[in-house]
C-alpha positions as CSV (number, residue, x, y, z in Angstrom):
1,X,-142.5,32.5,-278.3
2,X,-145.5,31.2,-276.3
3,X,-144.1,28.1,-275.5
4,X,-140.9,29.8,-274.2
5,X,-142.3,32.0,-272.1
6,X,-144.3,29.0,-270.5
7,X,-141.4,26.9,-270.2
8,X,-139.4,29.8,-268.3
9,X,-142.6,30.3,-265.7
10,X,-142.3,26.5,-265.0
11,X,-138.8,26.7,-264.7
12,X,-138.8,29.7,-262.0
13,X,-141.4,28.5,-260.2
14,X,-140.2,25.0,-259.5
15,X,-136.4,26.7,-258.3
16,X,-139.1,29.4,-256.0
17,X,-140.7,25.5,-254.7
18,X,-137.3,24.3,-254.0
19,X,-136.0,27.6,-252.1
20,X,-139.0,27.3,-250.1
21,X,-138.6,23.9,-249.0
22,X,-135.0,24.3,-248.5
23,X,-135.6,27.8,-246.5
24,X,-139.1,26.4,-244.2
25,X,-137.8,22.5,-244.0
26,X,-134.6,22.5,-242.4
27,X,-132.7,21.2,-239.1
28,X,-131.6,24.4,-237.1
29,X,-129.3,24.6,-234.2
30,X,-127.7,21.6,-232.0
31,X,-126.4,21.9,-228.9
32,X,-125.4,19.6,-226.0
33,X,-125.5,20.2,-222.8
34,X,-122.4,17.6,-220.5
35,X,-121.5,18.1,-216.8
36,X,-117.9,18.9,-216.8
37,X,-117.3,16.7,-213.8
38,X,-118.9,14.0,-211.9
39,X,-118.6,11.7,-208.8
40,X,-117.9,8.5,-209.7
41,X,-121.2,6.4,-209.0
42,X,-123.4,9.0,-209.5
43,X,-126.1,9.3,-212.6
44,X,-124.9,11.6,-215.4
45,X,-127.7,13.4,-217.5
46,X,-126.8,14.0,-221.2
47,X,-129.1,16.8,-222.8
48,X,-129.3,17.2,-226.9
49,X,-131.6,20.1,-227.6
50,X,-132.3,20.8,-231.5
51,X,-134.4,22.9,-233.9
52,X,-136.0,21.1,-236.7
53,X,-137.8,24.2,-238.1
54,X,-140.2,22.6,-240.1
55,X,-138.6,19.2,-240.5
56,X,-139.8,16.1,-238.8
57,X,-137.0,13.9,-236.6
58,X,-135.8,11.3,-238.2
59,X,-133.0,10.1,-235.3
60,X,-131.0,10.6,-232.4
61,X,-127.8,8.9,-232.1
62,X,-125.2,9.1,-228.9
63,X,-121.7,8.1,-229.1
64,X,-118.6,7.4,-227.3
65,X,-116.2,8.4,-228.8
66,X,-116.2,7.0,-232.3
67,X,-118.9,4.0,-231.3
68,X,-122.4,4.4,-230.9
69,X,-124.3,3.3,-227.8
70,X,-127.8,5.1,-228.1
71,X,-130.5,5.3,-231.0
72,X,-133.5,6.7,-230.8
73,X,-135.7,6.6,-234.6
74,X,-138.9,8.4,-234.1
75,X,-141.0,6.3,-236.2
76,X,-140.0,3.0,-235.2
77,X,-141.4,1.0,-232.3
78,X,-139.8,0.8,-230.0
79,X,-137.9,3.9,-230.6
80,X,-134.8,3.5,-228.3
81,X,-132.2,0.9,-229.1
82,X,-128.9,0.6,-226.8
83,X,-125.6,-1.0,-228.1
84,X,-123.3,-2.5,-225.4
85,X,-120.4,-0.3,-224.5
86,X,-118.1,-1.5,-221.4
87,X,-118.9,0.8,-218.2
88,X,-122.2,2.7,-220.0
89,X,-125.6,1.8,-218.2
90,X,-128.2,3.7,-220.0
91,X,-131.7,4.2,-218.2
92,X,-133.9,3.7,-221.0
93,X,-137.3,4.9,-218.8
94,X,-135.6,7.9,-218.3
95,X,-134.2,8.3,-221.7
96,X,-135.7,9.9,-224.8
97,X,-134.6,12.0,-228.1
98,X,-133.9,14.9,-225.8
99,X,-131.6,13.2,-223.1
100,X,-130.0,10.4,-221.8
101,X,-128.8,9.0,-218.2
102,X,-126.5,7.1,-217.5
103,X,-126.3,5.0,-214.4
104,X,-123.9,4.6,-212.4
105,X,-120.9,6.2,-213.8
106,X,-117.5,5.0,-213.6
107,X,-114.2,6.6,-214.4
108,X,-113.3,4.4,-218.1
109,X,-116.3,6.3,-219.7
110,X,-114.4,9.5,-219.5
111,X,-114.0,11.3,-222.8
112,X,-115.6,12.8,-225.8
113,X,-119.6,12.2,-225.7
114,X,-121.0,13.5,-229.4
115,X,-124.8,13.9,-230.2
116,X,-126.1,13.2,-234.0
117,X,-129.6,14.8,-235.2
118,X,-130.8,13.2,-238.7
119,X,-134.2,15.3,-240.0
120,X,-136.4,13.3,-242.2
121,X,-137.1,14.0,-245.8
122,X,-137.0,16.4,-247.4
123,X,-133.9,18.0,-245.8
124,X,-132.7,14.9,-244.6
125,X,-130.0,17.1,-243.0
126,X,-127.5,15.5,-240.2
127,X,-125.6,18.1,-237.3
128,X,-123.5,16.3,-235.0
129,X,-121.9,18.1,-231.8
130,X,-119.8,17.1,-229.0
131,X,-118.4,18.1,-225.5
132,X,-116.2,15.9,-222.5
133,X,-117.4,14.2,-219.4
134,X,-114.9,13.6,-216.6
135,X,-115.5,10.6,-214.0
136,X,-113.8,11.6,-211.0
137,X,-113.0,9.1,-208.0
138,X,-112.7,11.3,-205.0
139,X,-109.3,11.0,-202.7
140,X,-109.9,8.6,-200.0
141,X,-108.6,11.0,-197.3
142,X,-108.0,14.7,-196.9
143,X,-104.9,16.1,-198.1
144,X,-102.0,15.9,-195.4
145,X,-99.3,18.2,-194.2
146,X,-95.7,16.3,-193.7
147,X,-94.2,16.8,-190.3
148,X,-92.7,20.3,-189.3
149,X,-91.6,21.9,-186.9
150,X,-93.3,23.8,-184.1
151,X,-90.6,26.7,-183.6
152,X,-88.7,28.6,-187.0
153,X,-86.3,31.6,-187.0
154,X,-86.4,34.0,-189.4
155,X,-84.2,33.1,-191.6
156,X,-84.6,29.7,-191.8
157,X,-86.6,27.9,-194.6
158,X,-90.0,26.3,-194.0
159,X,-89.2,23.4,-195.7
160,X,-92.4,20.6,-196.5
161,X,-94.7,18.9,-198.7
162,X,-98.7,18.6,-199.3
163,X,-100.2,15.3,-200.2
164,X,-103.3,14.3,-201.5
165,X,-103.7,10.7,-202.0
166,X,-105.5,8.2,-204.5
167,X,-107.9,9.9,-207.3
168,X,-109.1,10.2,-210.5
169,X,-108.1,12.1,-211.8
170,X,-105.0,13.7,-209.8
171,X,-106.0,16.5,-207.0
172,X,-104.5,20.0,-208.0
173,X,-102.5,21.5,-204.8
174,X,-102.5,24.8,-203.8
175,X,-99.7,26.4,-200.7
176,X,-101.2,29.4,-199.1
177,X,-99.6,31.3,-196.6
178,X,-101.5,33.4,-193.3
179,X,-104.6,33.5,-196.1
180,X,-102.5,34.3,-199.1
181,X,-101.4,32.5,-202.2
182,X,-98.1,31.2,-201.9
183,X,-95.8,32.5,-204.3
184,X,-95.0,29.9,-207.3
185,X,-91.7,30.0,-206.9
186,X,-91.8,28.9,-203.3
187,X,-93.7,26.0,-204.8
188,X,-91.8,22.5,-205.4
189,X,-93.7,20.1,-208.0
190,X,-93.0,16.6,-208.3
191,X,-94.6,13.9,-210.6
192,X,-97.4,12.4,-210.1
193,X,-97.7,8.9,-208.7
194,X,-99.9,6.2,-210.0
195,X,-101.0,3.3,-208.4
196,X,-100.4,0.4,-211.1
197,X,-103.4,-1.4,-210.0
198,X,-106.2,1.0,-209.0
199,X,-104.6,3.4,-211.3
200,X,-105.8,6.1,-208.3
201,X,-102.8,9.0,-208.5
202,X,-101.3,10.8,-205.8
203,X,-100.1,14.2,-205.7
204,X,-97.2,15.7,-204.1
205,X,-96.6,19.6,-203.6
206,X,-93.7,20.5,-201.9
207,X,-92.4,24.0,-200.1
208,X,-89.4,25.6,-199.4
209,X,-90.2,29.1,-197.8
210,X,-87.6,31.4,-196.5
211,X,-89.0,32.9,-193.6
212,X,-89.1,36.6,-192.7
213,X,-90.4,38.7,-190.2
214,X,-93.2,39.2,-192.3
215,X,-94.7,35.7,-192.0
216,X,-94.9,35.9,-188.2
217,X,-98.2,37.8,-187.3
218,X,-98.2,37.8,-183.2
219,X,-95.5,35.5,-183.5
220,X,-97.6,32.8,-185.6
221,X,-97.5,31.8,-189.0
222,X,-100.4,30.2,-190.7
223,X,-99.6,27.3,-193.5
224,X,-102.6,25.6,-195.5
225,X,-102.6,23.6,-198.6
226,X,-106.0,23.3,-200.5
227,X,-106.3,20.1,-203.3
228,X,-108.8,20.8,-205.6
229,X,-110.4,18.6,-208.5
230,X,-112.3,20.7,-210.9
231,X,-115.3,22.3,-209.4
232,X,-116.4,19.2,-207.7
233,X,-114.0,18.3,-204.8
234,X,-112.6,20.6,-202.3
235,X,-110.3,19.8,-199.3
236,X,-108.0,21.8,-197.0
237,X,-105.1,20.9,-194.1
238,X,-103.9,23.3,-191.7
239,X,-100.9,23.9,-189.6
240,X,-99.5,27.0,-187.2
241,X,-95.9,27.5,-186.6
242,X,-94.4,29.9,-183.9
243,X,-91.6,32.3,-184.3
244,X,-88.5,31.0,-182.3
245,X,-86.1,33.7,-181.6
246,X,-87.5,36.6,-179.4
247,X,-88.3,39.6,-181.4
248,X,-87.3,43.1,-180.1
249,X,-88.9,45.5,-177.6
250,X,-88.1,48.9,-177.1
251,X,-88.4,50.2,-173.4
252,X,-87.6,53.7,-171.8
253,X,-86.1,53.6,-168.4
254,X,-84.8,56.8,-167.1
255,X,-84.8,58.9,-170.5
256,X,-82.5,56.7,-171.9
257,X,-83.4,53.5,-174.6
258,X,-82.7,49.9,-173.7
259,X,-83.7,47.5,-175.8
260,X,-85.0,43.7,-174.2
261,X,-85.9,40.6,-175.9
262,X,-88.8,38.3,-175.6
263,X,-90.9,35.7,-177.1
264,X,-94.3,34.1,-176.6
265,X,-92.4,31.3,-174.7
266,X,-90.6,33.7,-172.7
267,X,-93.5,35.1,-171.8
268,X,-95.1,32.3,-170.8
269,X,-92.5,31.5,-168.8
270,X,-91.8,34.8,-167.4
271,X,-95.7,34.3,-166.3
272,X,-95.1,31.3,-164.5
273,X,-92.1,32.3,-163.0
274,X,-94.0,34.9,-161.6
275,X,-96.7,33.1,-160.1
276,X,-94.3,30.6,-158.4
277,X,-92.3,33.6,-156.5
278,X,-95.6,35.4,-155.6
279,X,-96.6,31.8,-153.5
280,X,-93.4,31.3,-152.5
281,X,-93.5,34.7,-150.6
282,X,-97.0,33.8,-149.3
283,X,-95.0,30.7,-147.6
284,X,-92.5,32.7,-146.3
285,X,-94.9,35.2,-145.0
286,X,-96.7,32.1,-143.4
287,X,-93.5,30.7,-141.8
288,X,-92.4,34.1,-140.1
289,X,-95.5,34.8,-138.8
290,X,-95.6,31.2,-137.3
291,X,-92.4,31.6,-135.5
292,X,-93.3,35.2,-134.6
293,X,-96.0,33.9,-132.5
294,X,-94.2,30.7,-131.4
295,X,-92.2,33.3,-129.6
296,X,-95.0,35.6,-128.0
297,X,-96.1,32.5,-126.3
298,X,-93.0,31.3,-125.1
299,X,-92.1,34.6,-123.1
300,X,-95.6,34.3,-121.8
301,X,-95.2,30.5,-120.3
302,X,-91.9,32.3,-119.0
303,X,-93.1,35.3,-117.2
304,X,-95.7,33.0,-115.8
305,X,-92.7,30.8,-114.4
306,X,-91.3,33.2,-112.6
307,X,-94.7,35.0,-111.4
């Protein structure tokens, strides 16, 4: 009965030994830490942040995708080992079981980017976790605004397209009108088109607006197209149309209502108009006054003819 009892202490104490070691020794929470986005040629920093809570590291692994490029075994020397992947430039100095950079990024390296932590014995327990990186190649110009015309009448439709040329990847477009989202189905999308050598993509956005009194503030409408690639790139065109038909005035002449038409160019022009009759009279004014005296002096050389 003695021995039984002894054999059932040893027995409970060695599963309260294992618990413990299980519960004190074990590698806690991973998480990495990607940019979304980055310019293409610039340095990316990779962060893996871990708990081993009362584990010792074992290793550190980085992959692309499926295929490991980065290594770091805390008990070996050296402790950093790189494994050639096509377009990945690891800085070793600046590397270590925390982070990695990478040099030089180019857009093939886009993807899924996963971090491994091993802990050494006794857990000996492995958490892997991953997140995307996006290379982006900027656009090599700002987005353009195809030709329109100066003068619309309501009713017509402001018909055009926004383009944003050569990236990677393709520049979302946006139509705003006078400081307003256009309304999407205004908005004309057409595929993409990729450059079969540079693989760069253009995008097209195109517009077909009816046109209302509404759009015309002071007889001017204001049209803008805004590409955007993530949070990264922003560009902007912007163009001004003017209303062509005259709009409406309503005058009072004699208690009665007339109604008269007129436009910014027909008030410009009325303007001009004006100033050309006001010094044309000045001339005329001039010329009168010339003859007037003309006169005065010729009776005077007369009356002194026949003094």
């Amino acid at each position: 009965m003695i021995i039984k009892l002894h054999n059932w202490i040893y027995f409970l104490t060695t599963i309260m030994f294992i618990i413990e070691d299980l519960t004190v020794s074990s590698l806690g929470m991973v998480h990495i830490t990607i940019p979304n986005a980055i310019q293409s040629g610039r340095n990316a920093i990779l962060m893996c942040d871990y708990e081993l809570e009362g584990d010792d590291l074992y290793s550190v692994k980085w992959y692309k995708g499926k295929r490991e490029f980065f290594r770091y075994t805390a008990k070996e020397i050296p402790s950093i080992k790189t494994f050639h992947f096509p377009g990945i430039q690891v800085d070793v100095q600046s590397s270590n079981a925390s982070r990695i950079v990478l040099n030089n990024v180019v857009p093939e390296i886009s993807g899924k980017f996963s971090c491994e932590v091993s802990a050494d014995a006794p857990s000996f327990q492995t958490h892997i976790v991953s997140g995307e990186l996006q290379v982006v190649e900027f656009p090599e110009q700002s987005p353009s605004i195809d030709d329109i015309k100066q003068y619309y009448n309501v009713g017509d439709y402001l018909e055009t397209n926004c383009t944003s040329n050569s990236s990677i990847p393709p520049a979302t477009l946006e139509w705003w009108i006078n400081d307003v989202p256009a309304h999407i189905e205004h908005a004309i999308r057409y595929d993409t088109v990729v450059d079969p050598i540079s693989k760069r993509q253009t995008s097209i956005l195109g517009l077909r607006l009816p046109l209302t009194n509404e759009h015309f503030y002071q007889g001017r409408l204001k049209l803008q197209c805004i590409a955007r690639i993530y949070d990264i790139y922003e560009k902007d065109v912007t163009r001004y149309v003017e209303e062509q038909y005259p709009r409406i005035l309503a005058n009072s002449d004699n208690g009665g209502v007339h109604f008269s038409f007129i436009s910014d160019r027909d008030a410009a022009g009325k303007s001009k108009s004006s100033v050309i009759q006001h010094h044309n009279t000045h001339l005329i004014m001039l010329v009168l006054l010339l003859v007037i005296h003309s006169i005065v002096n010729y009776h005077q050389i007369e009356i002194r003819i026949f003094e």
